[in-house]
DRENTI-384114 format. One line per 10 residues: number of its first residue (from 1); their letters; for each residue x, y, z of C-alpha. Coordinates in steps of 0.25 Angstrom, whole numbers, padded with zeros to 4 digits. Example, Ala and Ser with C-alpha at 12.3 -4.5 7.8 and 13.67 -1.06 7.14 Angstrom:
1	AS	0049:-0018:0031  0055:-0004:0029 $
END
This chain:
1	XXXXXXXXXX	-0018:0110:-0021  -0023:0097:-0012  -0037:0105:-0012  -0039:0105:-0027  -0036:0091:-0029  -0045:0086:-0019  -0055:0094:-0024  -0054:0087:-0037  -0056:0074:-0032  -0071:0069:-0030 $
11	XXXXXXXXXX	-0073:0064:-0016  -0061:0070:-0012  -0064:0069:0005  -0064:0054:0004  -0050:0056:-0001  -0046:0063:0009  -0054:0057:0021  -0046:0044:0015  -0031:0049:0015  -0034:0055:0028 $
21	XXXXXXXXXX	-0039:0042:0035  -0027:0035:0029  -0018:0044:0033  -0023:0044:0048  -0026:0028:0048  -0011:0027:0045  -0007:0034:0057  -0015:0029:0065  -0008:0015:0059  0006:0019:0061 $
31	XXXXXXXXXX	0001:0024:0075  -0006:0012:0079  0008:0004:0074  0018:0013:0081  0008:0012:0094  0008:-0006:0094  0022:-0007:0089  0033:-0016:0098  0039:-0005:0108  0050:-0013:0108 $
41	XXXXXXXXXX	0051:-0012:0093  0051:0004:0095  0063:0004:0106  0071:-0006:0097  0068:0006:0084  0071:0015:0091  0084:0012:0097  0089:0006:0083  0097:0018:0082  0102:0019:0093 $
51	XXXXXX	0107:0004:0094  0121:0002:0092  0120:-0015:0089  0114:-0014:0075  0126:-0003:0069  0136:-0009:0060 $
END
């Protein structure tokens, strides 16, 4: 089904070189973020759950 549309599509490899340099530069995004975010910041996220102060 995906084959036959993108075979009618002109220039159809600069579309899918596109989507897939998006799709990897926003991982690399989201990985460069997780990788500088505060440590402190992910130990207070994570036990968020687990903290009994901020239940009503």
């Amino acid at each position: 089904m995906f084959r036959q549309f993108i075979d009618k599509i002109a220039g159809d490899e600069i579309y899918l070189i596109i989507s897939l340099c998006i799709f990897f530069l926003f991982f690399v995004g989201i990985a460069l973020l997780l990788i500088k975010m505060n440590k402190e910041h992910i130990s207070y996220m994570r036990n968020l759950p687990l903290d009994d102060e901020n239940q009503e």
